[in-house]
C-alpha positions as CSV (number, residue, x, y, z in Angstrom):
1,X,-30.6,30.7,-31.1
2,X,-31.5,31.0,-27.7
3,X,-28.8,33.4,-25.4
4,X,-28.3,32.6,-21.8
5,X,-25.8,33.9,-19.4
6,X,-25.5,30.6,-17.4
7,X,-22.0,29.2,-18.1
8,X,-22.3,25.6,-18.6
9,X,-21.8,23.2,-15.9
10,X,-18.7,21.1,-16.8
11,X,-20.7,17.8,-16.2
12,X,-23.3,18.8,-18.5
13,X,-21.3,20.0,-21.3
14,X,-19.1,16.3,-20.5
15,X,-22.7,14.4,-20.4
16,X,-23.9,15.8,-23.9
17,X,-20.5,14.9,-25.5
18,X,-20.3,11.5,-24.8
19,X,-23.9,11.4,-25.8
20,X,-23.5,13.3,-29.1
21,X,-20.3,11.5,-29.8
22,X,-22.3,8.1,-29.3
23,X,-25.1,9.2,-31.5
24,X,-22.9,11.0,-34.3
25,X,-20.5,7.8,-34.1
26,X,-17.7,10.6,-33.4
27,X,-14.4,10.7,-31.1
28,X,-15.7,12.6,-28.2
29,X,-12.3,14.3,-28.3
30,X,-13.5,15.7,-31.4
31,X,-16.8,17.8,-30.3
32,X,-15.6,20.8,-28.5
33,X,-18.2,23.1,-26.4
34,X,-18.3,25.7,-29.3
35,X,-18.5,23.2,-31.4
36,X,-21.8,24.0,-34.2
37,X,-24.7,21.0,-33.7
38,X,-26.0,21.3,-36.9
39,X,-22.3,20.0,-37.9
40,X,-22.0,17.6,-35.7
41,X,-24.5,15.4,-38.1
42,X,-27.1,15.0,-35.2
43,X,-30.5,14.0,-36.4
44,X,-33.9,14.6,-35.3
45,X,-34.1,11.1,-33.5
46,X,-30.6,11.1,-32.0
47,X,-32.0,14.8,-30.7
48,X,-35.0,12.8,-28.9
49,X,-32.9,10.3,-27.5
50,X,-30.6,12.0,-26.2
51,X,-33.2,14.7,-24.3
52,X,-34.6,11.8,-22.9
53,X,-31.1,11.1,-21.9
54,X,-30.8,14.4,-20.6
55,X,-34.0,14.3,-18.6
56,X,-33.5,10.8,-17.1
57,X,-30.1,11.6,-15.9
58,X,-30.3,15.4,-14.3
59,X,-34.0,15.1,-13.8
60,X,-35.6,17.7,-15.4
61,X,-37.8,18.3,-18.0
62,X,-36.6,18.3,-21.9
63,X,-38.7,19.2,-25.3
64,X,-36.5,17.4,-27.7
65,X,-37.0,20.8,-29.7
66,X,-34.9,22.7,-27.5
67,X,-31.5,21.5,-28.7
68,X,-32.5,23.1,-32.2
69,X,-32.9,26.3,-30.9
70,X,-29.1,26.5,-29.7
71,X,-25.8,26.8,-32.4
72,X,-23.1,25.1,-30.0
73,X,-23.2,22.6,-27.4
74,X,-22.2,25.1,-25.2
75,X,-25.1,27.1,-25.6
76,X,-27.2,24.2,-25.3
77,X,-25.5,23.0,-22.4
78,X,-25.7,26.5,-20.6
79,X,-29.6,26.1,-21.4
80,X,-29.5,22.6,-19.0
81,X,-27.1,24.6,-16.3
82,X,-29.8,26.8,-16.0
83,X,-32.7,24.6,-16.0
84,X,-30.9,22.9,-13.4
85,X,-30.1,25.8,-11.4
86,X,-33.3,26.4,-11.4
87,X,-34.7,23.2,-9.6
């Protein structure tokens, strides 16, 4: 797991539900920021999609990789933040 101390930008940890919901065919109600994204039931495609997602909407670069090296879509989202911050 990779540690950052960049809170998560609320649009980013909004963007990455929506998209997780849509992938894991889930209530986005249902994923919370601490939520784990191994159980969320996201594969290794929906991963690549959705950095490609990632990096056509805030403009940065993404290795599809990267969400595996987080536990919680709010660690992952915190890793965006400050990829975004940044810029």
């Amino acid at each position: 797991m990779t540690t950052t101390l960049t809170s998560p930008a609320p649009e980013v940890v909004d963007f990455l539900t929506v998209g997780i919901a849509r992938f894991t065919r889930q209530d986005p109600a249902a994923i919370r920021p601490d939520s784990a994204l191994v159980d969320l039931g996201l594969q290794s495609i929906d991963a690549v999609l959705l950095s490609g997602e990632v990096e056509d909407h805030f403009g940065i670069e993404l290795d599809p990789a990267t969400i595996f090296e987080h536990d919680t879509l709010a660690s992952f989202a915190s890793d965006i933040t400050a990829r975004l911050e940044a810029r």
